[in-house]
N, CA, C and O atoms as CSV, one atom per row, in Angstrom:
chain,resi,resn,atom,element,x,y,z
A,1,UNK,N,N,-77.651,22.584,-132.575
A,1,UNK,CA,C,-78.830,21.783,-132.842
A,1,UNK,C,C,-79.585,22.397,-134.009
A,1,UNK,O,O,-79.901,23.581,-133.887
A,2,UNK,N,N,-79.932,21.728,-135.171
A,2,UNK,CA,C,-80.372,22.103,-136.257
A,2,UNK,C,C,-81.570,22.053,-136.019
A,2,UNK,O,O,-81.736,21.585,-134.893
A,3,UNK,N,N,-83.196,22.482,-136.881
A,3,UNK,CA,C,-84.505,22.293,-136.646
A,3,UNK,C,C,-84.539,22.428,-137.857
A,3,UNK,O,O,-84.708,23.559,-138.312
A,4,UNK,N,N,-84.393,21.353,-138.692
A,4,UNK,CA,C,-84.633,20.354,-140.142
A,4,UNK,C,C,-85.847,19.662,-140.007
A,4,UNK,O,O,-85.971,18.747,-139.193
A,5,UNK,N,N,-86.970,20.125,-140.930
A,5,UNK,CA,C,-87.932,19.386,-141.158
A,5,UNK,C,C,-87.910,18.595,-142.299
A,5,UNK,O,O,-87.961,19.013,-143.456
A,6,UNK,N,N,-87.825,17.329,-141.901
A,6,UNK,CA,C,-88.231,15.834,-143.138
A,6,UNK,C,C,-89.184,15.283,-143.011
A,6,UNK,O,O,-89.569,14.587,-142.072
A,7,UNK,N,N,-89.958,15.707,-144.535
A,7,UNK,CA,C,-91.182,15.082,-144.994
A,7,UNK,C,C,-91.261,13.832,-145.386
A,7,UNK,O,O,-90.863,13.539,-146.514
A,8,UNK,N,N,-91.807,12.826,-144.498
A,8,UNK,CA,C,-91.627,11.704,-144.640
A,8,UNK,C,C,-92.113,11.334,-146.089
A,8,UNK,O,O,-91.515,10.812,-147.030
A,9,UNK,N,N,-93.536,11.829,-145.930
A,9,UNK,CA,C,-94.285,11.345,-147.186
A,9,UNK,C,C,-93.897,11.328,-148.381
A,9,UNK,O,O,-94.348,10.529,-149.202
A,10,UNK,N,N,-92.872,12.340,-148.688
A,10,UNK,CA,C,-92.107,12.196,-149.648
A,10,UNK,C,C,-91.568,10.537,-149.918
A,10,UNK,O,O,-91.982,10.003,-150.947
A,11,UNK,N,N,-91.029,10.065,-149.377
A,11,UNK,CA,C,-90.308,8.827,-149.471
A,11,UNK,C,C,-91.506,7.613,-149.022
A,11,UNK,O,O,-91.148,6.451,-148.829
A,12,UNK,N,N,-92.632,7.942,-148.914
A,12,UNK,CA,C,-93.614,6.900,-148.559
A,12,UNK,C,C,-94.365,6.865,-149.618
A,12,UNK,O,O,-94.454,7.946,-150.200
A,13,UNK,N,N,-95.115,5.716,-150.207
A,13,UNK,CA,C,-95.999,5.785,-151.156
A,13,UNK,C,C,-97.026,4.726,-150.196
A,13,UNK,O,O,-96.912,3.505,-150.096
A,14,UNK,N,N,-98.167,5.718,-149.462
A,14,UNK,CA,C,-98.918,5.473,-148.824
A,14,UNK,C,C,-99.933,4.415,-149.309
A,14,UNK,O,O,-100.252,3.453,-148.611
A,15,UNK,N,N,-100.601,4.732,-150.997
A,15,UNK,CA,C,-101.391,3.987,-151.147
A,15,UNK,C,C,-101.126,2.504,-151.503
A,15,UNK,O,O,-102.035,1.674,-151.526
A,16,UNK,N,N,-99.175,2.066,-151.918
A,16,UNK,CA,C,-98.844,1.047,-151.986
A,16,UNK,C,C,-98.900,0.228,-150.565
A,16,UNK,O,O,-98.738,-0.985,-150.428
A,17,UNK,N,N,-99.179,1.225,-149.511
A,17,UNK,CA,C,-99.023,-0.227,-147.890
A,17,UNK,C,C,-100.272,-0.514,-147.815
A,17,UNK,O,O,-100.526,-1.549,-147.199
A,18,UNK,N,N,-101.203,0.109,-148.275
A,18,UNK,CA,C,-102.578,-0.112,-147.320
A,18,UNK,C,C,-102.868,-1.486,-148.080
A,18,UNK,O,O,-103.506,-2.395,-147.549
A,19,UNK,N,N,-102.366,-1.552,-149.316
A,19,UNK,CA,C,-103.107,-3.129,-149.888
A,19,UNK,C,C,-101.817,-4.361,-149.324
A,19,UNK,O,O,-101.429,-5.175,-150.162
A,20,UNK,N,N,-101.384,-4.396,-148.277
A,20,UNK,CA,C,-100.554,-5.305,-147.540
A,20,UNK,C,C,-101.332,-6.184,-147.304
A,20,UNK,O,O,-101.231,-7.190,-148.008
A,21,UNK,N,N,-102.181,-6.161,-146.458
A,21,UNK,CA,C,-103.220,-6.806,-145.870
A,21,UNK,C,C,-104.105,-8.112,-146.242
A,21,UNK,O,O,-104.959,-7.817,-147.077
A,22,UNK,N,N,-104.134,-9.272,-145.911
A,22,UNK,CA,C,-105.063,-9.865,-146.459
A,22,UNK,C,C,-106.338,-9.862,-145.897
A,22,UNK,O,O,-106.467,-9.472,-144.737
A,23,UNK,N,N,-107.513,-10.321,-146.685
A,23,UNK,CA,C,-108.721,-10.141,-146.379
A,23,UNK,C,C,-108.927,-10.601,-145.059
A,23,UNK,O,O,-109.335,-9.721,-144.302
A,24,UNK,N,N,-108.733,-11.947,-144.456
A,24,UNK,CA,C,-108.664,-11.558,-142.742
A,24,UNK,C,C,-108.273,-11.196,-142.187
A,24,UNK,O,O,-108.689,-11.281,-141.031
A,25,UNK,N,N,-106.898,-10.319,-142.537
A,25,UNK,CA,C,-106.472,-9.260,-141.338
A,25,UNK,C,C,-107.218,-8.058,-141.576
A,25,UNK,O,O,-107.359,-7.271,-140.640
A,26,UNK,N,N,-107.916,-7.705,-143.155
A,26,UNK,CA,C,-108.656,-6.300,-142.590
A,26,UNK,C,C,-109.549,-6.628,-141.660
A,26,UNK,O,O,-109.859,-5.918,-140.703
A,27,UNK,N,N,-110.071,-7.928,-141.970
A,27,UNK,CA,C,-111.451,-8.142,-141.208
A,27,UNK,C,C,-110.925,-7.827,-139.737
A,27,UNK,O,O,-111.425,-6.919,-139.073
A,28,UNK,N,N,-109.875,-8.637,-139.259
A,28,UNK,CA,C,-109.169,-8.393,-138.104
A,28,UNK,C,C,-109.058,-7.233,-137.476
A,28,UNK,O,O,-109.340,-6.985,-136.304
A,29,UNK,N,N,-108.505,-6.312,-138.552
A,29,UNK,CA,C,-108.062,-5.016,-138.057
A,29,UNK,C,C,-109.308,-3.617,-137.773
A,29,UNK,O,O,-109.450,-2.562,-137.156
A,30,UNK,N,N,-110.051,-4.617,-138.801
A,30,UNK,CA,C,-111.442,-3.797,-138.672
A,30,UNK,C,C,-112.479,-4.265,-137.131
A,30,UNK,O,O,-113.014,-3.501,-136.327
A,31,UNK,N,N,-112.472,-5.403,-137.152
A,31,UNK,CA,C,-113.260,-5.774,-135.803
A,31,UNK,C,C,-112.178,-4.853,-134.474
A,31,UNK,O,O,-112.643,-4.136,-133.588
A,32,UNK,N,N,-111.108,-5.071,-134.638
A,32,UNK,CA,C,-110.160,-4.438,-133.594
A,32,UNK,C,C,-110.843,-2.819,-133.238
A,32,UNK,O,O,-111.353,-2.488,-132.168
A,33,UNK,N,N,-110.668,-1.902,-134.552
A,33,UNK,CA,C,-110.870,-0.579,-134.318
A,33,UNK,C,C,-112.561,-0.517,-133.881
A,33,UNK,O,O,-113.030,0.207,-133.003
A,34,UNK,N,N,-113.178,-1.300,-134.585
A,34,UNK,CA,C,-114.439,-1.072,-134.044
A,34,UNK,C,C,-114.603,-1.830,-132.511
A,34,UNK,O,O,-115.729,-1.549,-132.100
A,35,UNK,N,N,-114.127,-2.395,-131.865
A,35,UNK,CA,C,-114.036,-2.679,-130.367
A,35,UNK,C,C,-113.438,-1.456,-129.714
A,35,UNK,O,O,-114.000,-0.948,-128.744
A,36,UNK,N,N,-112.594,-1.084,-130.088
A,36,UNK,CA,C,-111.790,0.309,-129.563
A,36,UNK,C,C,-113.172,1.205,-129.672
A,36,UNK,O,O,-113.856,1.279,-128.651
A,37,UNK,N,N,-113.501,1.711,-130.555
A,37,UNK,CA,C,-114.461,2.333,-130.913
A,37,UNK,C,C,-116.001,2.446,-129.891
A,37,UNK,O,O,-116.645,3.418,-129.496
A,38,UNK,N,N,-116.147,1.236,-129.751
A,38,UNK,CA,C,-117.288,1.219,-128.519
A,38,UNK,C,C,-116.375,0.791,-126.559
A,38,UNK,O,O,-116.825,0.465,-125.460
A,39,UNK,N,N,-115.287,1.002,-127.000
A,39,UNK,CA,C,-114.698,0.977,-125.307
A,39,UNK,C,C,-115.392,2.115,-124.659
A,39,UNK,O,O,-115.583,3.136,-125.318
A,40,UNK,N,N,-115.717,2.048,-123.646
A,40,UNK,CA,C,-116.141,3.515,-122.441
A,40,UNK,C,C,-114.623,3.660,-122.145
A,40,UNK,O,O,-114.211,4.695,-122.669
A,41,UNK,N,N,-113.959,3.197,-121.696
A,41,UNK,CA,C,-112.623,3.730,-121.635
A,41,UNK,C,C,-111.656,4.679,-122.625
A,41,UNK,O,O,-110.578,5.236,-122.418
A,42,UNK,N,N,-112.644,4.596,-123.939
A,42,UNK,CA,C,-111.586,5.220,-124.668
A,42,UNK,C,C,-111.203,6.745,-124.074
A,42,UNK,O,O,-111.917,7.377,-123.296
A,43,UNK,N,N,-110.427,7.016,-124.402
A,43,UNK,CA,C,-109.777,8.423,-124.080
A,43,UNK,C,C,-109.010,8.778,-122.612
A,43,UNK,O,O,-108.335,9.745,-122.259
A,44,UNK,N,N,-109.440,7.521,-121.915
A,44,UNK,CA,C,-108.908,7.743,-120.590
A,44,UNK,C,C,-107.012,6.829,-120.585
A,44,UNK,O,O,-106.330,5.985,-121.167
A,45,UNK,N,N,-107.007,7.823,-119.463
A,45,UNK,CA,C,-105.193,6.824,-119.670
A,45,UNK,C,C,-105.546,5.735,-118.759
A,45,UNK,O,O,-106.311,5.750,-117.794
A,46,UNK,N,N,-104.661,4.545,-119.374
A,46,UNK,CA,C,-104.834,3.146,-118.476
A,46,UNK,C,C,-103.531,2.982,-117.894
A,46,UNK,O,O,-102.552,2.792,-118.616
A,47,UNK,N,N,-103.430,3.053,-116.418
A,47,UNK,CA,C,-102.575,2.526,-115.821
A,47,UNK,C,C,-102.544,1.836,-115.188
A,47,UNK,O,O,-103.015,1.981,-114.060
A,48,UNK,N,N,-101.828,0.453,-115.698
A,48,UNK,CA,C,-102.399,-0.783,-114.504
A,48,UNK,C,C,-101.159,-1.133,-113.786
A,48,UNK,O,O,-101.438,-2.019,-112.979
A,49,UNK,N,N,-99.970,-0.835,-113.733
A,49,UNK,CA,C,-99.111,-0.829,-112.909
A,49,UNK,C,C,-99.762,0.369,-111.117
A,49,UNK,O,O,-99.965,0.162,-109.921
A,50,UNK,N,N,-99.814,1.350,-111.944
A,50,UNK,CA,C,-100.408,2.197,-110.473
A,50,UNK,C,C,-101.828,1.401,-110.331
A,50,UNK,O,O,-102.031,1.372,-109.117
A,51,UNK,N,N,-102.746,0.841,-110.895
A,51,UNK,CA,C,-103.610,0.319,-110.290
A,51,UNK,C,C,-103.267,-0.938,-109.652
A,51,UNK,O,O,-103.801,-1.481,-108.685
A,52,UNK,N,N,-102.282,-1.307,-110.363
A,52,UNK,CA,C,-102.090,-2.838,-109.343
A,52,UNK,C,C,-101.695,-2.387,-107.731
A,52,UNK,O,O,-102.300,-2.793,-106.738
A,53,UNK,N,N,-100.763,-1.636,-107.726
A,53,UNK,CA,C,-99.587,-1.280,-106.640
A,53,UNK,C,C,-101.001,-0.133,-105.689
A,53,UNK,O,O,-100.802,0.085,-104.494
A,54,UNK,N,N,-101.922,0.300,-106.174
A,54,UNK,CA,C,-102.941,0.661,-105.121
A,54,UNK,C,C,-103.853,-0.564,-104.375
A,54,UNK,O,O,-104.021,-0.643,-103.158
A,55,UNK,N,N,-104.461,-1.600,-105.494
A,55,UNK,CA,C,-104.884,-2.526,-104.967
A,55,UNK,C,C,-104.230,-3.252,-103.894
A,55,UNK,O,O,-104.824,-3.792,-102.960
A,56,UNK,N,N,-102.675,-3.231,-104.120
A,56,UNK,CA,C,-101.957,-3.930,-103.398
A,56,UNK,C,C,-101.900,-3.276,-102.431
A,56,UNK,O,O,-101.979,-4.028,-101.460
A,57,UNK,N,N,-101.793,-2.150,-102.109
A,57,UNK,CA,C,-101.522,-1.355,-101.286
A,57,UNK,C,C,-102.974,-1.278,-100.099
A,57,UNK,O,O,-102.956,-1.321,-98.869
A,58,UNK,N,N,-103.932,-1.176,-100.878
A,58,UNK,CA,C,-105.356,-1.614,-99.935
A,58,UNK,C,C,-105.423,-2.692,-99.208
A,58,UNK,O,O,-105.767,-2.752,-98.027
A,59,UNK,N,N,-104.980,-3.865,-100.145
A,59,UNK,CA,C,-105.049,-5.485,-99.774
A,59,UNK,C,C,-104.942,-5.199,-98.413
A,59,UNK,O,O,-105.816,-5.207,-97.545
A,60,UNK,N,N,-102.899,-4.763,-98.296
A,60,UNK,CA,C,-102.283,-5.127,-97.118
A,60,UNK,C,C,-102.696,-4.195,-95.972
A,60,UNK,O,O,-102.657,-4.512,-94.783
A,61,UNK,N,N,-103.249,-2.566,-96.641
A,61,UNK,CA,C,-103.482,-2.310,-95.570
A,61,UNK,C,C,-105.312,-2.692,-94.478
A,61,UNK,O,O,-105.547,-2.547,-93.278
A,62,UNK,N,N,-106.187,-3.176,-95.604
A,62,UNK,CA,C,-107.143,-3.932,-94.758
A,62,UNK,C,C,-106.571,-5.136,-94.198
A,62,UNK,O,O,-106.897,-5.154,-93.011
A,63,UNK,N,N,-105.885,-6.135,-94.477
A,63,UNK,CA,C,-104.875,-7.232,-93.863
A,63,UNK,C,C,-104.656,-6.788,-92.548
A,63,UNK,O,O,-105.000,-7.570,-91.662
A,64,UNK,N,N,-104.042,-5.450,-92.135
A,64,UNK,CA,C,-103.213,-5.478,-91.062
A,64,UNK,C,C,-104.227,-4.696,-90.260
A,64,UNK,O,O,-103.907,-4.538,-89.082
A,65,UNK,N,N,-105.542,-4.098,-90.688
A,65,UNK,CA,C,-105.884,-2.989,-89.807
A,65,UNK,C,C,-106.858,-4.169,-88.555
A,65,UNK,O,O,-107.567,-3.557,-87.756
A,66,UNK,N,N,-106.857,-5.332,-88.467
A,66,UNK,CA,C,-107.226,-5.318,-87.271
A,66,UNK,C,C,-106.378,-6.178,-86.693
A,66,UNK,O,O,-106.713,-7.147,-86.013
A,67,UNK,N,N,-104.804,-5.697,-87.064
A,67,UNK,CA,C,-103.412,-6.343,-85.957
A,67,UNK,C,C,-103.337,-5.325,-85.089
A,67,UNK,O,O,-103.216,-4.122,-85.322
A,68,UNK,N,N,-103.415,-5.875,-84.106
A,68,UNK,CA,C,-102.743,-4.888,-82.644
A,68,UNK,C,C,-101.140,-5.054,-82.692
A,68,UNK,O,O,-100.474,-6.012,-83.085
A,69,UNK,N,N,-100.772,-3.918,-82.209
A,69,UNK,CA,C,-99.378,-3.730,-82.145
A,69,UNK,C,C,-99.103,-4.375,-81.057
A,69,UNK,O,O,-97.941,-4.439,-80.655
């Protein structure tokens, strides 16, 4: 196993992508980061698979807790 470092940037000419964009997608891309930007969530991890499968998991078990065996 080799540990070869390739500098991407070499082969990127960064300031040719940033003008991709047309004026409503910066606007776009700009309203985007600034929503990110005021989330309270930022920085936290979102998992909504384990949150679903707990909810679910509550549902059924308030569902059943007043079945008599």
């Amino acid at each position: 196993m080799s540990n070869t470092f390739v500098d991407t940037m070499d082969d990127t000419d960064v300031m040719e992508m940033q003008d991709d964009l047309t004026p409503e997608e910066k606007a776009d891309w700009f309203c985007s980061i600034e929503h990110d930007l005021r989330n309270p969530n930022r920085g936290k991890v979102h998992r909504p698979i384990e949150m679903f499968w707990q909810k679910l998991e509550d549902s059924v078990k308030k569902h059943y807790a007043g079945v008599s065996r």
